[in-house]
C-alpha positions in Angstrom: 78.7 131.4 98.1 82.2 132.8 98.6 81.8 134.2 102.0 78.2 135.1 101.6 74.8 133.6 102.5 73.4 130.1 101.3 70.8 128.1 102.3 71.5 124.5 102.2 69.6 121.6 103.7 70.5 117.9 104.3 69.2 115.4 101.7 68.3 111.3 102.1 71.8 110.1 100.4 75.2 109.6 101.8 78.1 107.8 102.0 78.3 105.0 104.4 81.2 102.5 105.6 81.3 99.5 107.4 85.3 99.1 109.3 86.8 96.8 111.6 90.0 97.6 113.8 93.3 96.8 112.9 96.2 96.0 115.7 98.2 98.0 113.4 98.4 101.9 112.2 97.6 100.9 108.9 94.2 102.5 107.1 92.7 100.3 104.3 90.6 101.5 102.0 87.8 99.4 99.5 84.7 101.5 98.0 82.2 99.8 96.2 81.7 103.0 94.3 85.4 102.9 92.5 86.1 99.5 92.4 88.8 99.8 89.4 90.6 101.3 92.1 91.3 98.4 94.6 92.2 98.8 98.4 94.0 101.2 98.8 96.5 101.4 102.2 98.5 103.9 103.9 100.0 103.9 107.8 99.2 106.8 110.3 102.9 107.0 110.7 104.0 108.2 107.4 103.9 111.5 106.0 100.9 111.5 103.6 101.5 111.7 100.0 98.3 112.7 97.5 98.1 109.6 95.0 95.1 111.7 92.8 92.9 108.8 93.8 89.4 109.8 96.0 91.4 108.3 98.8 93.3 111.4 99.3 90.0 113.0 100.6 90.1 110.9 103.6 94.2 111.0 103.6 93.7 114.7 103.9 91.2 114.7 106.7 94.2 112.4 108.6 96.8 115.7 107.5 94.2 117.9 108.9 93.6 116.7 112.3 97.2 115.7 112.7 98.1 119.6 111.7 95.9 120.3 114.8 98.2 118.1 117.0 96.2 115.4 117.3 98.0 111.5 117.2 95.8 109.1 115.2 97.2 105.7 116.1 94.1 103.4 115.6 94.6 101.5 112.3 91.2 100.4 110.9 89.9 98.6 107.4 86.9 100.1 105.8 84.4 98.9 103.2 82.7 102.1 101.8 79.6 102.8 99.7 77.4 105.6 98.6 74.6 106.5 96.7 75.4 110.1 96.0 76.8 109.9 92.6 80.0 111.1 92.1 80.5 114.6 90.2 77.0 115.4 90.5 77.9 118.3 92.8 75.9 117.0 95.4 79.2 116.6 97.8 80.1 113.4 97.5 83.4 114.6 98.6 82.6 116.4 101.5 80.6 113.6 102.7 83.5 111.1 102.5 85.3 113.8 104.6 83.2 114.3 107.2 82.3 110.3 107.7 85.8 109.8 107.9 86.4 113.0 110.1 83.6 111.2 112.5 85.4 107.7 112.3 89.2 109.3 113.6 87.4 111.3 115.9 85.4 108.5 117.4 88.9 105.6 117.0 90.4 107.6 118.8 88.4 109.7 121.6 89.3 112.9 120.6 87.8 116.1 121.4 87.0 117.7 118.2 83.2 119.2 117.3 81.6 118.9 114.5 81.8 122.1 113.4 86.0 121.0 113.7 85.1 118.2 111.8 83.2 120.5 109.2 86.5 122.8 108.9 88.6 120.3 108.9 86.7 118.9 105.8 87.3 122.1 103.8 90.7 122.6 104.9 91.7 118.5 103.6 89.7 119.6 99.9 91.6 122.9 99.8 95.3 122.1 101.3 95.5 118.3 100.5 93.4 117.6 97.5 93.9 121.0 96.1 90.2 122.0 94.9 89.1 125.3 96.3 86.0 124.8 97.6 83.9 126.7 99.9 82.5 125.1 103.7 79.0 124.9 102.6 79.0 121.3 101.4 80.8 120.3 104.4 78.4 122.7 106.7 75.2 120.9 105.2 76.5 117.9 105.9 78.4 118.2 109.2 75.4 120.3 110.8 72.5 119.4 109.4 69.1 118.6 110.4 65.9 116.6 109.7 63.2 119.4 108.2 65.7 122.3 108.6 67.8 124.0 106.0 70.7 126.4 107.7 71.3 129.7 107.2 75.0 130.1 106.8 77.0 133.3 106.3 80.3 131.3 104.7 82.1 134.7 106.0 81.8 134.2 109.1 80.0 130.7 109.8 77.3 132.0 111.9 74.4 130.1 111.4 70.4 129.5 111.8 68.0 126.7 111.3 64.9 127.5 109.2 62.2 124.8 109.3 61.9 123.2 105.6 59.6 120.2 104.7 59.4 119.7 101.8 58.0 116.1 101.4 58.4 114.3 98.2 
């Protein structure tokens, strides 16, 4: 799919988190799914550092949008779970990215799309984490919808909807 057609289409899992607001600029972060790990927590007013932990996914959606010029000054704690399971290639990753691309964007009223959201997801994978990826994870999941699957040229990120039902 390196800059040619897919067909992708949203499926019933995700990756969900629960936050409340901090009077600080610190992020906290708990997930049920690596619990070895801890919290982890970093402030919005340091330079971000990649720890190799799946934290850095959301640390490099933060880069990302700050790269565009945006401030991020609303510190928040979150509890996260999913029920996509991790290394399955079902995009666990790009899940985490764009929930957490949504949460910034929503903290702190600013004006980005989804489809922002959905590049800035790739561009925190590729430039932060370091895993070349593609955009159509983070395309399926940023633009989905119900009973659709999306044709996506990845070259140049037009796009269709094609009905798809496919039941159970």
């Amino acid at each position: 799919y390196n800059g040619g057609l897919v067909l992708p289409c949203a499926i019933p899992l995700g990756t969900y988190a629960v936050i409340s607001l901090r009077n600080d600029s610190i992020v906290s972060l708990y997930s049920e799914n690596f619990p070895n790990v801890g919290t982890v927590s970093f402030s919005l007013k340091d330079e971000l550092e990649k720890d190799d932990l799946w934290t850095d996914y959301v640390k490099g959606v933060v880069s990302e949008i700050k790269k565009l010029g945006y401030e991020i000054s609303q510190g928040f704690n979150a509890y996260i779970v999913g029920n996509l399971p991790n290394g399955a290639s079902l995009s666990s990753s790009a899940s985490l990215e764009l929930l957490f691309g949504e949460i910034i964007r929503d903290l702190n009223d600013l004006p980005l799309t989804d489809l922002d959201l959905v590049k800035i997801g790739q561009n925190a994978e590729n430039k932060f984490v370091g895993l070349h990826c593609g955009i159509m994870d983070q395309f399926a999941i940023g633009m989905s919808k119900k009973d659709y699957a999306i044709l996506l040229d990845c070259a140049t990120l037009k796009y269709d909807y094609a009905p798809l039902k496919l039941k159970d």
